[in-house]
N, C-alpha and C positions, 0 to 999 in steps of 0.2 A: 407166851411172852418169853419162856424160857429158851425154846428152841429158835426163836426169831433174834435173841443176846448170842447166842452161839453163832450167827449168823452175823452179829457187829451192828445187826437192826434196835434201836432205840425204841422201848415201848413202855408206857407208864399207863397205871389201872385208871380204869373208865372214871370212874367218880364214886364216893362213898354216900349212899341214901342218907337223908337227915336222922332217920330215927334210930340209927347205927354210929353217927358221931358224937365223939367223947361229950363233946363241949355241952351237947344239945340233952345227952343221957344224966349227965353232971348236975343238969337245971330240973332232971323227975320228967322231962317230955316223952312223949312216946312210951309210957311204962307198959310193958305188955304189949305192946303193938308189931305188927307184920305184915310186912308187904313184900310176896315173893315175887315181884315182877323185880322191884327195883334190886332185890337181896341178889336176884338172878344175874341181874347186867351190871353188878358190880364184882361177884365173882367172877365173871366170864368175858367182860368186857374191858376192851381195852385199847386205847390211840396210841394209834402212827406216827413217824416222823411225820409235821407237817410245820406250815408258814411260809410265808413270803422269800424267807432267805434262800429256800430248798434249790436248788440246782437240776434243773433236767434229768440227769445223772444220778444224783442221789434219789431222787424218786423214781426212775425206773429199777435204780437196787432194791429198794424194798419193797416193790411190784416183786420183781424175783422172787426175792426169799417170800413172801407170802404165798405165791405163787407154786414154789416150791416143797409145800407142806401140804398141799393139794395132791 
């Protein structure tokens, strides 16, 4: 993500597992609980510029730069 903002590419993290959210640890859920699948693709995961507004143009940019880290 970091080297993709160097790049002027827009990237925000994947999604946070439930049993890792304030709101849900707040209520005693999940006490003790682990799941390294979801713990994994919210460390590591993470979306793209996307939607309907996107321009041809702007998405072959951030084909680039992704492309580019390769």
């Amino acid at each position: 993500m970091k080297r993709l903002a160097e790049k002027k590419i827009g990237t925000r993290p994947f999604f946070y597992p439930m049993h890792l959210q304030p709101v849900l640890k707040k209520m005693n859920l999940f006490i003790g609980e682990s799941y390294p699948v979801s713990e994994k693709l919210a460390e590591r995961g993470f979306y793209l510029p996307s939607g309907l507004a996107l321009t041809g143009q702007q998405i072959d940019r951030s084909i680039e730069a992704v492309k580019s880290l390769f």
